[in-house]
C-alpha positions as CSV (number, residue, x, y, z in Angstrom):
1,X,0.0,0.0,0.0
2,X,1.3,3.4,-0.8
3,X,0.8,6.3,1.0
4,X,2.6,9.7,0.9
5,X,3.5,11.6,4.5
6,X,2.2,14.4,4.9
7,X,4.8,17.3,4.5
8,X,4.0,18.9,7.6
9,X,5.5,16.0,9.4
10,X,8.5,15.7,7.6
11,X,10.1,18.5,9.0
12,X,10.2,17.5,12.9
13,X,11.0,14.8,14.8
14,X,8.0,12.1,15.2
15,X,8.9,12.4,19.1
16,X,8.0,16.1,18.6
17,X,4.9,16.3,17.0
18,X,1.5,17.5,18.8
19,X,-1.2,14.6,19.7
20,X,-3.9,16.4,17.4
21,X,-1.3,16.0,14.4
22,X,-0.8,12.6,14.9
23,X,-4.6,12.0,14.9
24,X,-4.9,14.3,12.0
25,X,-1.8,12.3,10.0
26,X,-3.7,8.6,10.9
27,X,-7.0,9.9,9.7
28,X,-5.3,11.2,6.7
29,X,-3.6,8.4,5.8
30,X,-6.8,6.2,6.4
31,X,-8.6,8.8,3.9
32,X,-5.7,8.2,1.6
33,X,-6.1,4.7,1.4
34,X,-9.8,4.8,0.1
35,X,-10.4,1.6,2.0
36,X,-10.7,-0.1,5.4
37,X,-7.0,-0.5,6.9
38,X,-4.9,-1.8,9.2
39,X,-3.3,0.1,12.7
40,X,0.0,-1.6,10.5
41,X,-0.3,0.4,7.3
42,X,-1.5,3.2,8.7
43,X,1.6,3.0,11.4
44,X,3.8,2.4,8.2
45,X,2.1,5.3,6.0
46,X,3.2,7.8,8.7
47,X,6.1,6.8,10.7
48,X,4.5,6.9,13.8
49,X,5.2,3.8,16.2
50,X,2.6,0.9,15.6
51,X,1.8,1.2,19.5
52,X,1.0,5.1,19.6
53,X,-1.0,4.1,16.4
54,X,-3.2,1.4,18.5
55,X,-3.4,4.2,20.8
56,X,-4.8,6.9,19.0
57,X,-7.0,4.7,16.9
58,X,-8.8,3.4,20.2
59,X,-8.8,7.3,21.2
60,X,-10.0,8.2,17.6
61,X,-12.9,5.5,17.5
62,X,-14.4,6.5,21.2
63,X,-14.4,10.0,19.9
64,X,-16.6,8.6,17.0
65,X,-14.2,10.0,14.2
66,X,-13.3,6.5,12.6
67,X,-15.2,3.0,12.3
68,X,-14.5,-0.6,12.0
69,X,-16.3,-2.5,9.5
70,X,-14.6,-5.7,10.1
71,X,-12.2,-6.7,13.2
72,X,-8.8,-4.9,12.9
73,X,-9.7,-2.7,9.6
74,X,-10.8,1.0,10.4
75,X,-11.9,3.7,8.1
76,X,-13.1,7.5,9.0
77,X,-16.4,7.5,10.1
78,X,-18.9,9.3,7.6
């Protein structure tokens, strides 16, 4: 799967940037994709750690902004 990083992110450390631009950066690469995806593709489409991924996707689905259709795919919610 390809995905392109944002060019926002490319200019700081991962370590360094905010919470809401990590959410932003998973949402947008899940948008990207067009399809249901995996915390692993999405972890790989951004550079952030696969465990802060798991951790802002559960954050991001309680706050209602993504979905899962199927067990371990998400997708923005509509």
């Amino acid at each position: 799967m390809d995905f392109q990083i944002l060019d926002d992110f490319l200019t700081y450390p991962i370590e360094e940037i905010s919470m809401e631009n990590k959410e932003n950066a998973v949402l947008d690469a899940m948008k990207q994709a067009g399809k249901p995806v995996k915390g692993g593709e999405v972890a790989a489409a951004t550079g952030l750690d696969q465990k802060d991924v798991s951790k802002l996707i559960a954050a991001l689905k309680k706050a209602g902004k993504i979905t899962s259709p199927k067990a371990c795919y998400y997708e923005p919610a509509q």
